[in-house]
ZAMARGU-4260 file (C-alpha; in steps of 0.2 Angstrom, whole numbers, plus 5000, padded with zeros to 4 digits):
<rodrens>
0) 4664/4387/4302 | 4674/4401/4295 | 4691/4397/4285 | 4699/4404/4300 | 4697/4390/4308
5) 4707/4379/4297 | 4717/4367/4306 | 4710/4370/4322 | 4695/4360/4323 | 4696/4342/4323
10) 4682/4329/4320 | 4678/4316/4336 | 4671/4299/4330 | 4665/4284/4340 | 4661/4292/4356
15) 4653/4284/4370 | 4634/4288/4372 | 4637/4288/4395 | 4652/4303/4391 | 4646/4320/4392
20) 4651/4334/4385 | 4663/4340/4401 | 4671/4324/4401 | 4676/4324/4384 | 4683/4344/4385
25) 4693/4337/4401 | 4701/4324/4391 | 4705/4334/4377 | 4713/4347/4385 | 4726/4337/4390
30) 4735/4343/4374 | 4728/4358/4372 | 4716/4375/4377 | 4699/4368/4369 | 4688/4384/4363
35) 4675/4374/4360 | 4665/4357/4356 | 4653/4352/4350 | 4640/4337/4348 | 4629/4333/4336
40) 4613/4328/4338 | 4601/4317/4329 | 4586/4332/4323 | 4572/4318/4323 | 4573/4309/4340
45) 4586/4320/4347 | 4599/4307/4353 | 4620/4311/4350 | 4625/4301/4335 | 4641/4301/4342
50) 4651/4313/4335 | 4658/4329/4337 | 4670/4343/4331 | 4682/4352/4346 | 4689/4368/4343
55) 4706/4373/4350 | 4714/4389/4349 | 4729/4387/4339 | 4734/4370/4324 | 4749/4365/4334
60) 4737/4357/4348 | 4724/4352/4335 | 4738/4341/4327 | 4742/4336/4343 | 4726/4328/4346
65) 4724/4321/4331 | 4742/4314/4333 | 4742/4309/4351 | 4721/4305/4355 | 4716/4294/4338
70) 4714/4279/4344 | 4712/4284/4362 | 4700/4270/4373 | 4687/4275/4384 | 4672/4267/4391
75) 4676/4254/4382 | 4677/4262/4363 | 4690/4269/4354 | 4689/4288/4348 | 4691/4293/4331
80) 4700/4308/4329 | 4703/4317/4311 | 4705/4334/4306 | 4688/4343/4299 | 4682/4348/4284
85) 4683/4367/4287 | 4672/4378/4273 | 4661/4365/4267 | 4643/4367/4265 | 4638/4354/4278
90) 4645/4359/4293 | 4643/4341/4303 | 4650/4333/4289 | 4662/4316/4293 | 4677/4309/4284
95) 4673/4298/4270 | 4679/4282/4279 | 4667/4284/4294 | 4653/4275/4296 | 4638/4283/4305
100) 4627/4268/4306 | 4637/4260/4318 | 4635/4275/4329 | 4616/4274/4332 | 4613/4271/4351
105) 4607/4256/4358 | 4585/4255/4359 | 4575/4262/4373 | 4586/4275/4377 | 4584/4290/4387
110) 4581/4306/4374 | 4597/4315/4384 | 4608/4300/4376 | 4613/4293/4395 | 4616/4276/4394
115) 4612/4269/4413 | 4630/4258/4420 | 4628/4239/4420 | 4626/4232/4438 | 4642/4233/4443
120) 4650/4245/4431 | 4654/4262/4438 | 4653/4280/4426 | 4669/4289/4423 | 4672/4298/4442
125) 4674/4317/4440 | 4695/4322/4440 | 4703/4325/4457 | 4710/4345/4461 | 4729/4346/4467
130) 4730/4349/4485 | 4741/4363/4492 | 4758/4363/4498 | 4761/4356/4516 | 4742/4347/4515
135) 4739/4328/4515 | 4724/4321/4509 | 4717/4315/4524 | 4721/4332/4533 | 4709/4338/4517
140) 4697/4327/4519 | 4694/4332/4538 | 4694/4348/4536 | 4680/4346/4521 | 4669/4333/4532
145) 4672/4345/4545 | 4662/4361/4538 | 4648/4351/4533 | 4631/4352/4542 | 4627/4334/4553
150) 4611/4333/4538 | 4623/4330/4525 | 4636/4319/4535 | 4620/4309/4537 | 4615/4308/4521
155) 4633/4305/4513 | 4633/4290/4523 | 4615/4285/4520 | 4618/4283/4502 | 4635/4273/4505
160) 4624/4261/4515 | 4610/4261/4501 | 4626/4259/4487 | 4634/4242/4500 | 4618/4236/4501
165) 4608/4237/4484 | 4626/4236/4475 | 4641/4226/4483 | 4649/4225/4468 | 4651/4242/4463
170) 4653/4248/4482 | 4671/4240/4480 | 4675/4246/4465 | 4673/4264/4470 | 4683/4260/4485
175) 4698/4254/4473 | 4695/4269/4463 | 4693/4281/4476 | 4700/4272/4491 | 4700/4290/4500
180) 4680/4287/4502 | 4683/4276/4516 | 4694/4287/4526 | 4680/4298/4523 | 4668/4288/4526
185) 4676/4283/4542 | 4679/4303/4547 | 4660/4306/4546 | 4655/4290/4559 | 4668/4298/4569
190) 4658/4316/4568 | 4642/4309/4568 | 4646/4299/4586 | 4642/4282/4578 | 4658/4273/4580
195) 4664/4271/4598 | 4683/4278/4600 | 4686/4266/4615 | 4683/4249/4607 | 4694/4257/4594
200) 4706/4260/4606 | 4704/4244/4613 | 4705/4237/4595 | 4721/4246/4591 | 4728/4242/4611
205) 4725/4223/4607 | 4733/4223/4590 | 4749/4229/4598 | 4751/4219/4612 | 4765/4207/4608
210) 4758/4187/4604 | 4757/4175/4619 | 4768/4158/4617 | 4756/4144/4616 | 4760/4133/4631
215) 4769/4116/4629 | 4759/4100/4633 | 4773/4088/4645 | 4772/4073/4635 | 4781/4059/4646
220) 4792/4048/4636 | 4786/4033/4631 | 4795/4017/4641 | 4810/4005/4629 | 4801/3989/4623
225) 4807/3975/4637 | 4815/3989/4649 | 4808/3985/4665 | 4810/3998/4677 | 4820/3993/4694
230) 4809/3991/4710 | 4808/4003/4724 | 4823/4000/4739 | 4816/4002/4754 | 4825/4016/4766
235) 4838/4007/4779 | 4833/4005/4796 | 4847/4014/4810 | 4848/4009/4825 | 4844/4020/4840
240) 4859/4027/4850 | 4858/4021/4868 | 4856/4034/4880 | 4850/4047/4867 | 4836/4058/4875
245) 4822/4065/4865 | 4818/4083/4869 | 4801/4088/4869 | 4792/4102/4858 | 4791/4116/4870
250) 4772/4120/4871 | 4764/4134/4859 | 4752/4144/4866 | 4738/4151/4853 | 4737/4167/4849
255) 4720/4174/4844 | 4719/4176/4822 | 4724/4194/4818 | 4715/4195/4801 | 4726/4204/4788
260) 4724/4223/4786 | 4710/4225/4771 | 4720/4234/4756 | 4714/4249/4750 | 4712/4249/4731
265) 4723/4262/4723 | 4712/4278/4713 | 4709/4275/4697 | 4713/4287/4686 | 4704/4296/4673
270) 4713/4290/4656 | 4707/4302/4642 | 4701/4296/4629 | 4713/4298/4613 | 4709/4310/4600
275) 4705/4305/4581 | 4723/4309/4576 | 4731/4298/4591 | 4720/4283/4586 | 4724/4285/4568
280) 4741/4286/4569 | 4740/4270/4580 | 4732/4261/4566 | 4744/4267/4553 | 4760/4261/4567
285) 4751/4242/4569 | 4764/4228/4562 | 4757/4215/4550 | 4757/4202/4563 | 4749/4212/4577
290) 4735/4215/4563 | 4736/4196/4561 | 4733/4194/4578 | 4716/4202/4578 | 4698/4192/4572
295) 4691/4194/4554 | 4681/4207/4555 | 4693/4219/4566 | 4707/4214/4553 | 4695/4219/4537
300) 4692/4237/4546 | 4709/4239/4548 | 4718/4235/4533 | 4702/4246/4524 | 4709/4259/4535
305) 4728/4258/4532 | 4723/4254/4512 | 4714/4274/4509 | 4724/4282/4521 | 4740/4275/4512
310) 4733/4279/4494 | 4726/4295/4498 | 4744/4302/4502
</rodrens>
């Protein structure tokens, strides 16, 4: 390191062993236009000791760092951040108040210095890219799914499948993380033909169907203790008139059965089938109680549905 590089170039302590090199650039460019970093490596057994010196291009963001990124937690550790010693002899030297031993990684570790995530535990996930003006994020996602080959749709969801199966517990956490994956996950069964859009339709038609009132069991009241109900009153007799004649029913000849004219059903039409977007933004228009109204495992698809959609905008 030349003098010139006084009070640009910071030392980085304490770093995670599962954080490379990109990663830790990204983070630190949030104050600054980093130059350079670098990590230092053990010369026996090749392993990171955990340290580094980042170069940025002017001591206004160095300070910045140093100011604003000591102290900063990530993975679980918190970096150390200190100016350098710029122009000593020893150019990976560490301020006198670090201590390296507790920097040496864990046993049997891979010679690259990546530590494999605990089961359940995810690594950091790469950083998003802004979207253009007037594009959504699923509108971005579609237009992504729909340029790749039906091979890698197939895989993509192939190793979703593998990821719910071998790992619930970090399958759910990169949903919360990332809960655009499951609109996309759900964009590529809907390319690949493995989700039928009329039981969604029917799915999305039953959820918005107004609920039914239960009907009312009659419940007949229950008799007074000692009421006895009055006894039934026979129907007066009347008289008959004298000299009153009784006409008799004229006859009725039969007719023979004219059976009714058969109906002709009406044509059924064609419906179309909705496209992606129609049933989509049927979904996203559902009330919470006609999503109540569906069964468990209609309601869970659902709500994952409206949930990524919703945080992907």
């Amino acid at each position: 390191m030349g003098d010139n590089k006084a009070g640009r170039v910071i030392f980085i302590g304490n770093i995670p062993y599962g954080l490379t090199e990109e990663q830790i650039v990204h983070t630190f460019s949030t104050v600054g236009h980093v130059l350079n970093f670098r990590l230092v490596y053990d010369q026996d057994t090749g392993r990171p000791k955990g340290f580094g010196f980042c170069e940025f291009a002017d001591t206004d963001s160095a300070a910045s760092a140093v100011r604003n990124l000591n102290g900063y937690e990530i993975m679980g550790r918190e970096l150390r951040v200190d100016f350098s010693h710029v122009g000593g002899k020893d150019p990976d030297a560490t301020p006198a108040n670090y201590n390296t031993q507790q920097q040496q990684p864990p046993p049997q570790m891979p010679p690259n210095g990546y530590q494999p995530p605990q089961p359940g535990a995810l690594p950091p996930l790469p950083p998003g890219v802004d979207l253009p003006a007037g594009l959504t994020c699923p509108d971005a996602i579609s237009k992504t799914l729909s340029t790749l080959a039906p091979a890698q749709l197939l895989d993509i969801l192939s190793q979703m499948k593998g990821l719910v199966m071998g790992d619930p517990a970090k399958a759910i956490e990169l949903l919360k993380q990332a809960p655009q994956l499951a609109y996309a996950v759900f964009q590529a069964l809907l390319l690949m033909g493995l989700v039928d859009t009329s039981v969604l339709a029917s799915v999305v038609e039953a959820g918005s169907q107004p609920a039914q009132p239960q009907p009312q069991q009659h419940i007949p009241p229950r008799p007074t203790p000692g009421y006895q109900p009055p006894p039934p009153q026979p129907y007066p007799q009347y008289p008959q008139t004298q000299g009153q004649m009784h006409v008799a029913t004229p006859p009725t000849y039969s007719q023979p059965y004219q059976p009714p004219p058969v109906q002709q059903p009406p044509p059924q039409q064609h419906q179309a089938q909705p496209s992606h977007e129609e049933l989509l933004k049927q979904v996203m228009a559902m009330t919470q109680q006609q999503i109540d109204q569906l069964g468990p495992v209609e309601r869970a698809q659902i709500m994952a549905l409206r949930s990524s959609m919703m945080g992907g905008r």
